[in-house]
C-alpha positions as CSV (number, residue, x, y, z in Angstrom):
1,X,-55.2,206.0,-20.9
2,X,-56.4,203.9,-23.6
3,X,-59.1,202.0,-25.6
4,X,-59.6,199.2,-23.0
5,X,-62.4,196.8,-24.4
6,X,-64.7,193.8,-22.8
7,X,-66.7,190.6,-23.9
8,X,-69.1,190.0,-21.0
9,X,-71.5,187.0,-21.3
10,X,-75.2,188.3,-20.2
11,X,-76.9,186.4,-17.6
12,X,-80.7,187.3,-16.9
13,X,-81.7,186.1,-13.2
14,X,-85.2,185.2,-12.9
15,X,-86.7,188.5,-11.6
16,X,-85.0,190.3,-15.2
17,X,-82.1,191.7,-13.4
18,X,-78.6,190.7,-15.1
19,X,-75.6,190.3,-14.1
20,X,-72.0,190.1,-15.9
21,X,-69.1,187.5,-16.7
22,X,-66.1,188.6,-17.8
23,X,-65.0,187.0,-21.0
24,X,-62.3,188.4,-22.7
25,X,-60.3,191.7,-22.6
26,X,-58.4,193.7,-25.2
27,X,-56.4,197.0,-25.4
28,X,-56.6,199.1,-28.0
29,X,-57.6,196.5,-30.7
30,X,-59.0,199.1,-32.3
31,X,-60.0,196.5,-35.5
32,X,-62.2,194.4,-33.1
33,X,-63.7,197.6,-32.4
34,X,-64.3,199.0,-35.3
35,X,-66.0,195.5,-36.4
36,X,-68.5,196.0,-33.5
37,X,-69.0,199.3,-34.5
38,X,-69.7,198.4,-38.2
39,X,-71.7,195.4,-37.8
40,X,-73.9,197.5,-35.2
41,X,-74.5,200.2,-38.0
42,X,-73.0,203.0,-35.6
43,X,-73.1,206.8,-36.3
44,X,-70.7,208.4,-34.1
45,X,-67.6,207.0,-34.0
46,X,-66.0,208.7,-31.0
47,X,-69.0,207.2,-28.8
48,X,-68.4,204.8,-26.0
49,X,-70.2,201.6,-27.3
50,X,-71.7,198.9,-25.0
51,X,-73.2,196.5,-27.7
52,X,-75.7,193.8,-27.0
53,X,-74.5,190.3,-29.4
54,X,-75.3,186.9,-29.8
55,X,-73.9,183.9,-30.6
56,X,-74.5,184.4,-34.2
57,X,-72.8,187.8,-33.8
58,X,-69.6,185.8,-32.1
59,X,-69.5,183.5,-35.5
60,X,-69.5,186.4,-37.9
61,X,-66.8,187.9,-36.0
62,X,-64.7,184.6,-35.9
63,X,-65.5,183.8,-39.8
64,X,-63.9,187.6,-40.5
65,X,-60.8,186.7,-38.2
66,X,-60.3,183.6,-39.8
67,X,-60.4,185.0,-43.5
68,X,-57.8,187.5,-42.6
69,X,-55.4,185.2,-40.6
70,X,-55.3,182.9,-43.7
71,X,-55.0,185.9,-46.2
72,X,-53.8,189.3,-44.8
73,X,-54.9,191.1,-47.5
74,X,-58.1,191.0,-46.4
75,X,-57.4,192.6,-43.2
76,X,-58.1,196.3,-44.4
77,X,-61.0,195.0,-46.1
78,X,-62.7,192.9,-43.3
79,X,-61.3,194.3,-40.4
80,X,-59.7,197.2,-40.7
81,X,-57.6,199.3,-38.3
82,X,-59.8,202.5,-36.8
83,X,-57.9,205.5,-35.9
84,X,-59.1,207.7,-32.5
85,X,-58.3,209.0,-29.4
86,X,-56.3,207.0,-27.5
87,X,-56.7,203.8,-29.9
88,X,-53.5,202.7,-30.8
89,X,-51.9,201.7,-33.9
90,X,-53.0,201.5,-37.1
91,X,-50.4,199.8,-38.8
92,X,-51.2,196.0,-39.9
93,X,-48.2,194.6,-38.1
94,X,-47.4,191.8,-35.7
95,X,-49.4,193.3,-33.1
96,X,-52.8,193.6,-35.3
97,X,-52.7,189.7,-35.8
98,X,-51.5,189.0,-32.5
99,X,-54.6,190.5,-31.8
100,X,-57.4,188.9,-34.3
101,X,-55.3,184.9,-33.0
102,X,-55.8,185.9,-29.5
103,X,-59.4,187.3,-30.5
104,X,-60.2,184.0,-32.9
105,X,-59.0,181.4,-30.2
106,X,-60.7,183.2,-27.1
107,X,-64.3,183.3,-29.2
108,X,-64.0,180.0,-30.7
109,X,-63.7,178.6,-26.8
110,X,-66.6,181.2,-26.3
111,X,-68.7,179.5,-29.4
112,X,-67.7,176.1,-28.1
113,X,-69.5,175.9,-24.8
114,X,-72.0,178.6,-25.6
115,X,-75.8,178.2,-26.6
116,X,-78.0,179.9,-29.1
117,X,-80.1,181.5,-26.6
118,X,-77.1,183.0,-24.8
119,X,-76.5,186.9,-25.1
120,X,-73.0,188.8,-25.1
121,X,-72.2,192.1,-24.1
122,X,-68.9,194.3,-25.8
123,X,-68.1,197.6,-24.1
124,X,-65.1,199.8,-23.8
125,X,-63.7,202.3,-22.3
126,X,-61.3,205.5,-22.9
């Protein structure tokens, strides 16, 4: 068991019904996480989140990576490890930036070929 996380792209058919696509996968990245969970203004932090984004959403979250690749100090400050049930380290090691570069380069490709009118969906499970 663990914190096993998605970035689905949201596709509205004509009729309103939606289907998926499969992104981008992490596990136990509990920073990412905890940035959704910030930036969505969450209350409960144990809760399952499925959280609607947009493109804009994907930028913020690839300026923040960015920062802290080029200065780790910022890493507790813009992205800092979350502690929980089943979520991994919390240590700001090789595996945290391995991470936030495998996070950046995925949603840069993402922001590439993406449009503003395009909608994202993050959601996890435990």
């Amino acid at each position: 068991m663990g914190l096993d996380m998605y970035l689905h792209e949201k596709i509205t058919k004509p009729n309103g019904q939606f289907e998926l696509r499969e992104l981008l996968t992490w596990r136990k990245a509990n920073q990412i996480r905890h940035w959704f969970y910030t930036h969505q203004n969450r209350q409960e932090i144990d809760e399952q989140l499925a959280v609607e984004l947009t493109l804009q959403d994907l930028k913020d979250l690839s300026t923040d990576i960015e920062k802290v690749l080029k200065n780790h100090a910022l890493g507790p400050v813009l992205l800092p490890t979350q502690s929980g049930f089943f979520f991994g380290s919390t240590e700001y090691d090789d595996d945290y930036y391995d991470d936030l570069l495998k996070t950046f380069l995925a949603v840069n490709i993402i922001i590439d070929v993406s449009h503003a009118e395009q909608t994202f969906l993050y959601s996890e499970w435990w």
